[in-house]
Every structure is written in structure tokens, then in C-alpha cells.
C-alpha positions in Angstrom: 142.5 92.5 111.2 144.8 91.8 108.5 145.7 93.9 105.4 146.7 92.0 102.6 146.7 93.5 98.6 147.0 92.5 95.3 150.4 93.8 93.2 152.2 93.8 90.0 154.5 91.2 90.4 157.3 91.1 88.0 158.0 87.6 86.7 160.3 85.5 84.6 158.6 84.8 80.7 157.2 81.2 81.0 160.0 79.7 79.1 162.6 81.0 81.2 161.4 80.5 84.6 163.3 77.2 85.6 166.3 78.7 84.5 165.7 82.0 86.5 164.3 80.7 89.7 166.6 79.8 92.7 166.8 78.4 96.2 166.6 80.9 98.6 169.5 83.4 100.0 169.8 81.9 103.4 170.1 78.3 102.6 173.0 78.3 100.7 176.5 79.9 101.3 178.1 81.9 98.2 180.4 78.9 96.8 177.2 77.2 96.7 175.0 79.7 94.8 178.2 80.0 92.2 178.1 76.5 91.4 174.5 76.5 91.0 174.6 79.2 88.9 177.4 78.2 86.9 177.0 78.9 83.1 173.4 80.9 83.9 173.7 84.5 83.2 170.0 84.7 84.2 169.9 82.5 87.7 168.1 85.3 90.3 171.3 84.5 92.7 172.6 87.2 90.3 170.5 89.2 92.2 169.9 87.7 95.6 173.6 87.0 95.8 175.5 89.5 93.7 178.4 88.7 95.5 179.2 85.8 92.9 179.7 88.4 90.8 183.1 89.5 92.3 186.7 88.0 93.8 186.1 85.6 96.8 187.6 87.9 98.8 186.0 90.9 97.9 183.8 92.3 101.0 180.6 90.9 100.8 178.6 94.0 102.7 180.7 96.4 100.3 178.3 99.1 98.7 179.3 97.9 95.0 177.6 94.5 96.0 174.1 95.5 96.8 174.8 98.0 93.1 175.7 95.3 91.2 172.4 93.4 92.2 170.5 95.9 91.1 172.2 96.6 88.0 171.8 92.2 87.2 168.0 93.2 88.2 167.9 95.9 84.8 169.4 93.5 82.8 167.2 91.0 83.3 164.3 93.5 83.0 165.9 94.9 79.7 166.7 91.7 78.1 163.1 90.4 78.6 163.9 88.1 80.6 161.4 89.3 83.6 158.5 91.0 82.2 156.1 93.1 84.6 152.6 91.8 85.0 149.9 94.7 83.4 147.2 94.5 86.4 147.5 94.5 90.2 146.5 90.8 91.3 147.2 87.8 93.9 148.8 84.7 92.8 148.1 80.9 93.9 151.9 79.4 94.1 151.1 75.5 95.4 154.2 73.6 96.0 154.6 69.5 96.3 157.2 67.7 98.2 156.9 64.1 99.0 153.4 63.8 98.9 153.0 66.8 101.2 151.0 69.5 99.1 150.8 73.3 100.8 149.1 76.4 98.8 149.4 79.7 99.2 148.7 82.8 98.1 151.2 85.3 96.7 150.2 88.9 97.6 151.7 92.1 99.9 151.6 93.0 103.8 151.5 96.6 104.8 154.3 97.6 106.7 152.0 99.5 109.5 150.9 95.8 110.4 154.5 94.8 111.4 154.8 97.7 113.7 151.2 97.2 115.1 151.9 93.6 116.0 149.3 92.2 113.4 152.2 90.1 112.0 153.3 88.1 114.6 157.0 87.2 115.1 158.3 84.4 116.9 162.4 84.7 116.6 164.8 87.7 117.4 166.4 89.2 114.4 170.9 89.4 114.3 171.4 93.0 113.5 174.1 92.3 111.0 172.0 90.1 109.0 169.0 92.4 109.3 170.9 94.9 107.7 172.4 93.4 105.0 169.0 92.3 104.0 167.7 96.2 104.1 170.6 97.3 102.4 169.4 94.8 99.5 166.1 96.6 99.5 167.1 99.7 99.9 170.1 99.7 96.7 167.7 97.4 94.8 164.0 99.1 95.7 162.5 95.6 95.3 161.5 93.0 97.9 163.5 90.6 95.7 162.5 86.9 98.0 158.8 86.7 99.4 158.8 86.1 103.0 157.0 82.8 104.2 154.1 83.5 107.0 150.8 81.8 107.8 147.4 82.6 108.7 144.5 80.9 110.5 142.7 78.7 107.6 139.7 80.7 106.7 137.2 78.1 104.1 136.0 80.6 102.1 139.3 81.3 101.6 140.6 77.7 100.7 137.0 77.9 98.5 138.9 80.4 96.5 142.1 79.0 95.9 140.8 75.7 94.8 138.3 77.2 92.3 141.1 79.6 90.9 143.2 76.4 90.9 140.1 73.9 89.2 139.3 76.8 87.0 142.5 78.0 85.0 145.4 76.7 83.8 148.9 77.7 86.0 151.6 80.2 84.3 154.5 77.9 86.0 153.9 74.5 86.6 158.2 73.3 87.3 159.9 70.5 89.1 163.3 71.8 90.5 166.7 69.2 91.1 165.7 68.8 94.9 162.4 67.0 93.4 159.5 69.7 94.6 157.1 71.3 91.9 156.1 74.4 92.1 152.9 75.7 90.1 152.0 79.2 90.2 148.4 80.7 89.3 146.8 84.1 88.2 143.8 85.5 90.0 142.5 87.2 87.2 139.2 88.0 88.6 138.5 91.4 89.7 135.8 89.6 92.0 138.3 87.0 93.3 140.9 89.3 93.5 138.2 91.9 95.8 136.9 88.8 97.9 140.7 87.6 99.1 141.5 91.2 100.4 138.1 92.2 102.0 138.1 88.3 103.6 142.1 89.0 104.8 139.9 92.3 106.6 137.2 90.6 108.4 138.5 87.2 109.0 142.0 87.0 109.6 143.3 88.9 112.6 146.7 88.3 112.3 149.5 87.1 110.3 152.0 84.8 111.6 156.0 85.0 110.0 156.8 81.0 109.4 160.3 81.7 108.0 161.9 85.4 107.1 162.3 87.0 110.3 165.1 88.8 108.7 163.3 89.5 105.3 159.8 90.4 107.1 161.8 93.7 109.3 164.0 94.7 106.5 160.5 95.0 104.3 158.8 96.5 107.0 161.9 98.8 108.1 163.2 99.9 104.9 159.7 100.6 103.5 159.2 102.9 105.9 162.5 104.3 105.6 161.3 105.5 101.9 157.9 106.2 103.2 159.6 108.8 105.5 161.4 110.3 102.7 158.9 110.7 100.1 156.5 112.5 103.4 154.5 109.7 102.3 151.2 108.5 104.4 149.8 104.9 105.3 147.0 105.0 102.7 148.5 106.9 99.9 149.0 103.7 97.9 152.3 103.5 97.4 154.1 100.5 96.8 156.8 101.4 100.3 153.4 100.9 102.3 153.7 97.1 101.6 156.2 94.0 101.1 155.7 90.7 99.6 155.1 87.5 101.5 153.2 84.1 100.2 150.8 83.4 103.3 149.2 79.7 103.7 146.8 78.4 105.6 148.0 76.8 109.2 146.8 73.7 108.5 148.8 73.2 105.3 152.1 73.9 106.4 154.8 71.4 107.8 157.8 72.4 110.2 160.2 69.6 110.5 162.4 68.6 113.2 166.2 70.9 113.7 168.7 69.3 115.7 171.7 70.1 117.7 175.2 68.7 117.7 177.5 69.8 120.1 181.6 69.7 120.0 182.6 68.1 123.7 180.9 67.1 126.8 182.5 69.6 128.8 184.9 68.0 130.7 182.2 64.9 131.5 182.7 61.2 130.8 180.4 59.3 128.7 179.6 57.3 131.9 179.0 60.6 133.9 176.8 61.7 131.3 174.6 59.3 131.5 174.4 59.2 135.1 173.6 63.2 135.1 171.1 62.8 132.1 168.9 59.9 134.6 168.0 63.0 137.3 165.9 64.8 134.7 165.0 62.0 131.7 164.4 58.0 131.7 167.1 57.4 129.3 166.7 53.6 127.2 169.6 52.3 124.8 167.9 52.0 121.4 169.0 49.3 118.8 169.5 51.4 116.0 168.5 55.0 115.2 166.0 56.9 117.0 163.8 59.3 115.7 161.7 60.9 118.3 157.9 60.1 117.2 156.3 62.1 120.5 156.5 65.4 122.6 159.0 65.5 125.6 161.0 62.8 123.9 164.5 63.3 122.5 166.7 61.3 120.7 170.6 61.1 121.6 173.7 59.8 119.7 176.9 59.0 121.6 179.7 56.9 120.4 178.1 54.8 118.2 174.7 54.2 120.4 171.4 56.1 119.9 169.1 56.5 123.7 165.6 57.6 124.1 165.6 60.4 126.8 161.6 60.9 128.0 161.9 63.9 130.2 160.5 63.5 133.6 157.1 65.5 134.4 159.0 67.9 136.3 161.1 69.3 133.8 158.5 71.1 131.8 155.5 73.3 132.3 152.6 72.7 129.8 151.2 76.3 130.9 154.4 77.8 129.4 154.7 77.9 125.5 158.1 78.4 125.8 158.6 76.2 128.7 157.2 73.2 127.2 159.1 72.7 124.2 161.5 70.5 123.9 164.3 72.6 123.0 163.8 74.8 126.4 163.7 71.1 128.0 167.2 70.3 126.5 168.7 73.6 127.2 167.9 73.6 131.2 168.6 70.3 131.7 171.4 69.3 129.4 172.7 72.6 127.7 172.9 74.6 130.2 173.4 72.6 133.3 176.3 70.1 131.6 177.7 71.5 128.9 177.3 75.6 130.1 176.0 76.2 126.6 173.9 79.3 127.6 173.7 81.6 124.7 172.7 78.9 121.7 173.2 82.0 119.2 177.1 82.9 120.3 178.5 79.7 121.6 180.8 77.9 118.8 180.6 74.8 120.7 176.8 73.5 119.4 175.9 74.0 115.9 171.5 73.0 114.6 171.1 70.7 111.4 168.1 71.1 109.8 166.3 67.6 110.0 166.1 67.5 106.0 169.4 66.3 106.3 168.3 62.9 108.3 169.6 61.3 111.5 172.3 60.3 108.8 173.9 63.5 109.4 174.0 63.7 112.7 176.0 60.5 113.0 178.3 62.1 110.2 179.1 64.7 112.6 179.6 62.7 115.5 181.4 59.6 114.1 183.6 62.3 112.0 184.8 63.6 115.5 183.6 67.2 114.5 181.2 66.9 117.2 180.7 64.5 120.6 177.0 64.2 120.8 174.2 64.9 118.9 170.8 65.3 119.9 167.4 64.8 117.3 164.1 66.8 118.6 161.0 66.6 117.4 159.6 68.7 115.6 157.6 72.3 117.0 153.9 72.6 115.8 152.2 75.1 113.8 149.5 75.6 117.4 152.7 75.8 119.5 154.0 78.5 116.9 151.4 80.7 117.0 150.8 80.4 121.2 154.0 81.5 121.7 153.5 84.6 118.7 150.4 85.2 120.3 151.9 85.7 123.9 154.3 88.2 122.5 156.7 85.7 123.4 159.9 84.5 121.4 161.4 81.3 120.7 164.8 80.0 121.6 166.8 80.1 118.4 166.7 77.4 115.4 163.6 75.9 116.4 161.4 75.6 113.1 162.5 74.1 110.0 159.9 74.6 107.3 160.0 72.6 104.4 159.8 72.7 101.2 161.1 76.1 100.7 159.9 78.8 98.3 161.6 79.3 95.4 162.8 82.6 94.7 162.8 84.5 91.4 159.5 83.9 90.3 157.9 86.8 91.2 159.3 90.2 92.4 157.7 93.3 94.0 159.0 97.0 93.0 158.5 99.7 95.6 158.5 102.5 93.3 155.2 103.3 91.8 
């Protein structure tokens, strides 16, 4: 079963949060997070993204960089502008995007359930980005973003949330510039508080990462790292045993379509490529754009013209988790095969745009003459998600898109006691 505790967070004052609070490291590149944070000493891509702080070409893995975050984290502390909460407790952060509402609950995984295979991982981990993100922890000895997992809905769970929710009134209730709200109760209840954890020990037997691969090993990793140091134990209560994540319900949670574009047809003409695509798909002309609205369908944008490509029965294998989505069904019969795209996570020739950005973009791309041919998916499922975590089995990369994002900066876990 899972272990999941109450903490300390350290927050933003009320009437600084909106100022404070950021979009998260990895969806942004540093020019990015300096305009955002133009003219806002206290934006948390201080912290996340110290790197503003210096020349554009100064190293951004440099030691001084990972320092200077967690010297912007103390000034933030001693100018008031975070204040650390006085009682270990979970939080209820609910965010709303276009109608789509998803709840969570705001609390810390123990390390030891990583390395057990409690928390269930889905996607293989770049070592250069993994440590750059345990480099943060480790110079800043915070877990500065939460990581974003699920769990199998549990009602007296939900039962919880929604009285918490009915009951009080939130600390944060903000609307951010991309239009989503983010509201964030306090469990105050020692009873509520007890009831989450002892229901996270009998009912939920594992944890699922949704987004923060990266963030989820450096946690895990670097927290046991100081563990080691301090000839610290598991159960010794110390705040390296655990790392912060917001886990939500399955059935709340919405992963979106990501797409590929991809820079030439390898040698192919249009005409070829078409005849090639008829051995493994029925491919139909569409009118205008085509978003796929069903499984084994994939949409296809070439020189002005979207088609409809419905894979053949004999392309998939419904008994394979990985087998039967559609990105595996693209990359053995069109990828691979045509294009000799075989490693999708070295190969400068195919880039993935998050399907935020619309069928729009894609078109960009391809009309722009960046790119030849672009190709809309649909999207992965939470069930198809956790088959394949449950098989021990790992995703081809860029995949799941989940939106909306959590925001980060509005609530911060120290690792030293």
C-alpha cells in the first residue's frame, strides 16, 4: 500500500501569491521565464530558474546557479514573503480549465515507495536532465515544484475532499493569464488530516507519476542521498524520507493529445507516401482539419491536405499495452519503416507539439516549411496509463500531455527538519 503524509508546507502570504506563483520549469525555456518574470523580484522562477539571474551565456549547470536559487529562496523567506505553515497538514489545491475541474490533494511520498515500485513510472528519465533537477534539490534542500501523480479514486476519499472543500473557505482562490484558477485549501482537522493517510494505507496500492518523471527520481534519489548521510532510517521521521507531489483521483484527470512533426519524407514523394501509407492504414482525404475523435485513428497534414489514416487490424495488438497505442502504431509503420526515425528521443528530424497548441500549429510548422508532415494522435488514456505502469512496462517518449498544469510556488517542502 501507499504511504502518503501530511507536511509543513511553506507558502506565499495570501496577498502575494499571484505574484509569486509560476508556470512550471519544464514548460518554458529561460528567455521565456525572464519575460514573465520581468519587473518581479518575487516570481518563484527566481528560484526554479535561477539562471535568469545571470548573463545569457553563463553555464546554466554551473554550481553558482543552483546557489543562487537557494539564496532567492532566503530572501523570500526573510522578506516574508513565504511564511512556513505552524502544523503538519494536507492541502486540497483544485484547479479549473475550460470547464474541466480536477482536485487534488497536496501532501508527501516516501522515497522507499519509489524504490519499491509503489510509485509507478511510465517514461525513462535523460540523465542530464535528472541531474540538473537533483542538483536543484540537493543546493536548495527543498522539493521546490510538486510532482503530478495519480491514484485509483478511493470515495471516502473524494467524501473528504468535498467536505474540506463545502466546509472552509480556500487560502488561494487565483485565476492565472492562461485563464485556469487555482484554489488551494487547509485540512485543518487532525481527524481529516489522520483519515487521508491511514485511507492512502489500506486503499490505495499504488501511486501512479502523471507528469515529473524527472522531478519524482531526483526526490526520491537525492532524499536518500541525505538519508545516507545523516545514517538516517526509513521511519525516523525525517523530512529526506519523503518528497512532495499533488496526487488526484484517475477519474479526474485529463491527458490531451501530443503530436509529431517531422522535417522530410526521407527521400519519398508525396505520391509514394501515400501509396506506402495504404499497406498498413485506409487513408481518406478530409475537407478541412482532422482531429482524430477515436482509437487507431490518426490524423495527417501534407501540403495543404489533412487524411484520415484508420490502421488496419493487423497493425496493432490489443493484448499489448504498448503495442496498441497509437504512437507504437505510427512508429512501426510510418516512423520507422519510411522515414528511419528509430530513436524518437535522439533523432533531430521529428520534434512532438503538445496538442494545447491546436491542429493550428501543426500546419504552422508544415506550411512554414520547418517540417514536411505532421501527424495529430489521439490522445492516451488514464486506464492505458496505468496498464502499461502496472506491467512494469514503459512508454515510447512524449506520449501524455496533461493539462492544466500545476502551478508552482505555492507551496514548498523543506527537507531539513
Amino acid at each position: 500500500m501507499s504511504i502518503l503524509k501530511p507536511f509543513k508546507a511553506v507558502r506565499p502570504t495570501a496577498d502575494k501569491v499571484k505574484d509569486v506563483a509560476c508556470r512550471p520549469y519544464d514548460v518554458l525555456n529561460t528567455e521565456e521565464a525572464l519575460a514573465e518574470s520581468a519587473g518581479n523580484p518575487v516570481s518563484f522562477y527566481h528560484v526554479i530558474k535561477p539562471e535568469i539571474n545571470f548573463p545569457s551565456d553563463f553555464d546554466h549547470y554551473d554550481e553558482a546557479v543552483y546557489k543562487k536559487g537557494r539564496e532567492n529562496y532566503e530572501i523570500l523567506k526573510d522578506n516574508g514573503i513565504l511564511v512556513k505553515d505552524d502544523s503538519e497538514r494536507f492541502y486540497i489545491y483544485q484547479l479549473i480549465m475550460d470547464g474541466h475541474k480536477q482536485t487534488g490533494i497536496v501532501g508527501c511520498c516516501a522515497i522507499d515507495d519509489y524504490f519499491n515500485n509503489v510509485i509507478k513510472k511510465h517514461e525513462l528519465t535523460r540523465p542530464d536532465k535528472e541531474e540538473d533537477r537533483k542538483n536543484h534539490v540537493r543546493y536548495g534542500k527543498i522539493n521546490a515544484e510538486p510532482v503530478f501523480f495519480s491514484y485509483p479514486h478511493v470515495n471516502e476519499i473524494d467524501a473528504i475532499v468535498d467536505r474540506v472543500k463545502s466546509e472552509s473557505s480556500p487560502v488561494y482562490d487565483i485565476t492565472t493569464v492562461d485563464g485556469i484558477q487555482h484554489t488551494l485549501w487547509l485540512v485543518n482537522s487532525d481527524s481529516d488530516n489522520a483519515s487521508i493517510e491511514q485511507l492512502f494505507d489500506n486503499k490505495v496500492p499504488s501511486i501512479y507519476v502523471a507528469d515529473g518523471h524527472h522531478r519524482t527520481a531526483a526526490g526520491a534519489l537525492v532524499g536518500k542521498e541525505f538519508r545516507d548521510a545523516a545514517n538516517g532510517t526509513a521511519d525516523n521521521g525525517a523530512r529526506y524520507n519523503y518528497f512532495m507531489a499533488v496526487v488526484f483521483p484517475d477519474n479526474q484527470l485529463k491527458i490531451i493529445d501530443y503530436n509529431r512533426v517531422v522535417k522530410d519524407l526521407n527521400g519519398l514523394s508525396e505520391t509514394d507516401l501515400l501509396s506506402k501509407l495504404e499497406q498498413s492504414f485506409s487513408v481518406e482525404k478530409m475537407d478541412g482539419q482532422f482531429k482524430p475523435n477515436a482509437l487507431h485513428t490518426i490524423g495527417m497534414y501534407l501540403s495543404g491536405s489533412w487524411y484520415k489514416l484508420s490502421a488496419k487490424d493487423n497493425t496493432y495488438d490489443d493484448n499489448d499495452p504498448v503495442g496498441v497505442l497509437d504512437v507504437t502504431i505510427l512508429s512501426k509503420q510510418v516512423l520507422e519503416p519510411l522515414f528511419n526515425i528509430v530513436d524518437l528521443r535522439t533523432d533531430k528530424r521529428i520534434d512532438f507539439v503538445g496538442g494545447i497548441r491546436g491542429l493550428g500549429e501543426l500546419e504552422k510548422r508544415v506550411n512554414s516549411g520547418e517540417m514536411k508532415v505532421a501527424f495529430a494522435m489521439y490522445p492516451v488514456s488514464m486506464q492505458q496509463l496505468i496498464n502499461i505502469s502496472d506491467a512494469d512496462l514503459i512508454m515510447p517518449p512524449k506520449v501524455t500531455w496533461f493539462e492544466p498544469k500545476l502551478r508552482s510556488g505555492m507551496f514548498i517542502h523543506e527537507l531539513e527538519n
